[in-house]
C-alpha positions as CSV (number, residue, x, y, z in Angstrom):
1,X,-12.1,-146.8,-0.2
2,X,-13.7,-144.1,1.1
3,X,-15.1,-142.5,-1.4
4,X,-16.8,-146.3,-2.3
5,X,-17.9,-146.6,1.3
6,X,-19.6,-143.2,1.1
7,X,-21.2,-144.0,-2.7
8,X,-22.4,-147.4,-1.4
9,X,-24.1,-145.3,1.7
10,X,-26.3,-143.3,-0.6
11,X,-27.1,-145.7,-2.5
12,X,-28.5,-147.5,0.1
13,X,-30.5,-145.1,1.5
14,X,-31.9,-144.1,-1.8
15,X,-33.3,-147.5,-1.8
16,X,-36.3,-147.0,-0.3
17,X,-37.2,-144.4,-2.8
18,X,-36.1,-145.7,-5.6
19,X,-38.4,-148.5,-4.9
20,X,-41.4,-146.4,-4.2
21,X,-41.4,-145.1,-7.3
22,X,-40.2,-147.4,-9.7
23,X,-42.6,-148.1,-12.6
24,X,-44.6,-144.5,-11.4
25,X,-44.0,-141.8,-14.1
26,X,-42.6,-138.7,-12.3
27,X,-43.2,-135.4,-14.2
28,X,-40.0,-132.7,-13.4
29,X,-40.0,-129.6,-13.9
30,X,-37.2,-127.9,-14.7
31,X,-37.0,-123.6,-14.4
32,X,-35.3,-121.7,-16.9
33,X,-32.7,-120.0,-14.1
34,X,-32.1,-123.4,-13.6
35,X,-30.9,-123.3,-17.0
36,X,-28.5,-120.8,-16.7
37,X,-26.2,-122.8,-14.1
38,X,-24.0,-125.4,-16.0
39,X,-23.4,-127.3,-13.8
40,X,-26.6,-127.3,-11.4
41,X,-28.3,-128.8,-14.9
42,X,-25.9,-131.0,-15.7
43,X,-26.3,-132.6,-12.0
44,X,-30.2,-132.5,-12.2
45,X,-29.9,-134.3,-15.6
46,X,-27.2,-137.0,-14.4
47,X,-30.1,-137.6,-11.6
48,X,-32.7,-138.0,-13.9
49,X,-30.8,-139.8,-16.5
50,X,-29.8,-142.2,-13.0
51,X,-34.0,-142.1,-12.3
52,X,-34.5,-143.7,-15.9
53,X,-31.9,-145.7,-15.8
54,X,-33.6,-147.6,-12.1
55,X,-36.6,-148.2,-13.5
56,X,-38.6,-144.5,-12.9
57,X,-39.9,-143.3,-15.6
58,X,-39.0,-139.0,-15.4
59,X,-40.6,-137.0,-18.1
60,X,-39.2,-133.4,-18.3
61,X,-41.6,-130.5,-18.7
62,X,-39.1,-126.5,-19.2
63,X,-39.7,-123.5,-19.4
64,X,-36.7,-120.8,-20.4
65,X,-37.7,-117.7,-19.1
66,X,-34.1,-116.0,-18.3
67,X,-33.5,-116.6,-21.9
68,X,-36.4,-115.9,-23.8
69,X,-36.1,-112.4,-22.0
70,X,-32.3,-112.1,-23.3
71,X,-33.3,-113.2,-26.7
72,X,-36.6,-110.2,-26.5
73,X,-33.6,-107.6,-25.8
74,X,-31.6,-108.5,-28.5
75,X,-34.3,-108.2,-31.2
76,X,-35.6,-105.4,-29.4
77,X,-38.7,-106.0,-27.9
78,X,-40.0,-105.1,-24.3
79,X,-40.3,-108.0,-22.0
80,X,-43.9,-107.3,-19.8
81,X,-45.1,-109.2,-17.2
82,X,-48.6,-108.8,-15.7
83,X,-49.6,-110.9,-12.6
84,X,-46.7,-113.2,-12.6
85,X,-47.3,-113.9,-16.3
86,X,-45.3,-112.8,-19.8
87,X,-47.8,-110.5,-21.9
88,X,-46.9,-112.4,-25.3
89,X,-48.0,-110.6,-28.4
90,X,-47.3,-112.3,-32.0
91,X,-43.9,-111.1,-32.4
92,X,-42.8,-112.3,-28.5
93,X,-44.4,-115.3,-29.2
94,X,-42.0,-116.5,-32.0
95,X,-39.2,-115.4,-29.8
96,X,-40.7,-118.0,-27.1
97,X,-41.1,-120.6,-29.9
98,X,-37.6,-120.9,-30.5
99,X,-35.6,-120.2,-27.8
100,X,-38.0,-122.4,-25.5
101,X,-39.7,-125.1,-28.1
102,X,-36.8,-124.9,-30.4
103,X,-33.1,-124.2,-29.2
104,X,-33.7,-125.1,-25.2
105,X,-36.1,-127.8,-25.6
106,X,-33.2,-129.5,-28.0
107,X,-30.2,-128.5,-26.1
108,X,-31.7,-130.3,-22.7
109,X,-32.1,-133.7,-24.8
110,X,-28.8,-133.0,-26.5
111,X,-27.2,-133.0,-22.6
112,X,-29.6,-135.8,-21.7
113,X,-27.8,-138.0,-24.3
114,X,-24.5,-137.0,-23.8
115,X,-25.0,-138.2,-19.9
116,X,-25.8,-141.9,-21.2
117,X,-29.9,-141.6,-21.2
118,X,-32.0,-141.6,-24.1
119,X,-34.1,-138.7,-24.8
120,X,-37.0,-137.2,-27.3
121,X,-38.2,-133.8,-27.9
122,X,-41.8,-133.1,-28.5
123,X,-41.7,-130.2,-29.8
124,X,-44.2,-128.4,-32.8
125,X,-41.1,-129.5,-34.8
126,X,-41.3,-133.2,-34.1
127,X,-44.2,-134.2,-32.3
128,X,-46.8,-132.2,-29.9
129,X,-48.3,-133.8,-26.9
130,X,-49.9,-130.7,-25.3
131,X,-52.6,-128.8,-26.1
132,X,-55.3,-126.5,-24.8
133,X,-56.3,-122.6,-25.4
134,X,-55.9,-119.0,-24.1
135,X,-55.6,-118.6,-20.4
136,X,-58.2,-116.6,-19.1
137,X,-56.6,-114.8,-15.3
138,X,-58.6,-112.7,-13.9
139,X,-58.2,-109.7,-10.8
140,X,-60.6,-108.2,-8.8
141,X,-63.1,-109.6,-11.0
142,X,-61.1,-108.6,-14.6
143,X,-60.0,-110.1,-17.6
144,X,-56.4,-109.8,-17.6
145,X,-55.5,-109.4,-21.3
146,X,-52.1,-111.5,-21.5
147,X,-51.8,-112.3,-25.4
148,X,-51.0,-115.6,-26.0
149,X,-50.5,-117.0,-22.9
150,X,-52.4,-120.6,-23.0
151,X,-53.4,-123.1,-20.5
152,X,-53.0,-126.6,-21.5
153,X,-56.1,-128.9,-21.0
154,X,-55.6,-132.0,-22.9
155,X,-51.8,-134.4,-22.9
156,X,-51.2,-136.8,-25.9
157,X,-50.7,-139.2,-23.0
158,X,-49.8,-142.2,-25.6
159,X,-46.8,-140.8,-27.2
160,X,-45.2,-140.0,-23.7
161,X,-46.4,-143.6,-22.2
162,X,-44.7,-145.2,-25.1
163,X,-41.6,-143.4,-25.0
164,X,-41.1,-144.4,-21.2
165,X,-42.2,-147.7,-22.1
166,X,-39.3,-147.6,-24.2
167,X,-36.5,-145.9,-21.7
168,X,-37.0,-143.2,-23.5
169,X,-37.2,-139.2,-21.7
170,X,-39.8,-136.9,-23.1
171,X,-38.7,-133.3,-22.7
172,X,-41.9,-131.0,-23.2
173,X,-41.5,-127.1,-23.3
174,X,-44.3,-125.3,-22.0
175,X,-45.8,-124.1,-24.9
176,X,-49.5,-125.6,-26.2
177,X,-51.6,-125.9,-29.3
178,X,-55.4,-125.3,-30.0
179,X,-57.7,-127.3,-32.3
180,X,-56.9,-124.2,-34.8
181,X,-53.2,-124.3,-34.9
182,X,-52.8,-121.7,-32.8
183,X,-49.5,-122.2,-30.4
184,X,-49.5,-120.4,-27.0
185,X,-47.0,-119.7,-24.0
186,X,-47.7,-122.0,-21.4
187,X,-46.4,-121.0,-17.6
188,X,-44.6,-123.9,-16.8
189,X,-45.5,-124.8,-13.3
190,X,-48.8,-124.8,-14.9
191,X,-47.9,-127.1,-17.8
192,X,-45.7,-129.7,-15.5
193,X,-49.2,-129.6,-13.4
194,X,-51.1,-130.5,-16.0
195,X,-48.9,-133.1,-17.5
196,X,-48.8,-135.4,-14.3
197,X,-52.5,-134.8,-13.9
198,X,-52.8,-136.3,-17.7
199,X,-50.2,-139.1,-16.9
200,X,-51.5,-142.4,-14.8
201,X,-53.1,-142.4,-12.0
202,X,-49.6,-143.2,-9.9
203,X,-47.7,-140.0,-11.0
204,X,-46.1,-137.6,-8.9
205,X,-44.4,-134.1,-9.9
206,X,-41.5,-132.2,-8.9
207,X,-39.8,-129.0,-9.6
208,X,-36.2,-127.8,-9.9
């Protein structure tokens, strides 16, 4: 009875904010230590898969970067990071492609699913919403050369509308494509930035 009492309390505070933003697309971020904690992930997902499920409409934007830098060591290859950002030459960038596009990008729908929600990867591999070019970051007044890092400029914003339309979860990964097929590594705070700023004019963003 207790345990009911105290279920029925949170639910009733939630109220208020479940109200507020149902209908309103909210764009999550989730971080790739995040990742690494089973069970932290499997509670984020059970609230998002709850956030869908009330009438929000959550669309998931990742990024991976504990294990893209795991995968690196493995196949041998130095992990650099210059300002904050992953230098990603041609070979690291295939390593990013699967492990975050591919194999995390899948797994998190795959979890999504098997908490009762319905989910969709867009993905290179199925269907890409985001896309832009190289990222130009500058110090002091200098190019930084980073590779292909990307910035993402431009949101397929129908396919995600219609799969929340449809109580459906879009899980992005932070990667992006140019008008000349060219795929880049996307930061993700960036990407989850630009994705609510491409969504309607009501969405909000948050980060785990």
């Amino acid at each position: 009875m207790e345990e009911a009492i105290r279920k029925a309390d949170t639910l009733i505070e939630a109220l208020g904010w479940i109200r507020q933003f149902r209908g309103k697309t909210t764009v999550i971020q989730l971080g790739g230590s995040l990742m690494e904690d089973t069970d932290a992930l499997r509670h984020v997902l059970l609230d998002i898969v709850f956030m869908e499920t009330v009438g929000m409409r959550p669309v998931i934007v990742h990024g991976g970067g504990p294990a893209i830098s795991l995968a690196l060591e493995a196949a041998g290859i130095e992990t650099r990071f210059l300002h904050g950002r992953r230098y990603t030459d041609q070979q690291t960038l295939e390593v990013v492609e699967q492990v975050l596009a591919v194999e995390t990008n899948q797994r998190l729908a795959e979890q999504i699913e098997e908490l009762g929600g319905r989910a969709m990867t867009l993905n290179f591999q199925s269907t890409n919403v985001l896309f832009g070019g190289p990222a130009e970051i500058r110090v002091e007044g200098e190019v930084v050369e980073l590779g292909f890092v990307g910035v993402v400029t431009e949101m397929d914003r129908a396919v995600v509308d219609n799969l929340t339309y449809a109580d459906t979860i879009p899980v992005i990964p932070s990667m992006c494509l140019d008008a000349g097929g060219q795929k880049y590594n996307v930061n993700a705070d960036t990407a989850a930035t630009a994705v609510a700023q491409s969504s309607d004019s009501s969405a909000c963003s948050a980060r785990w």
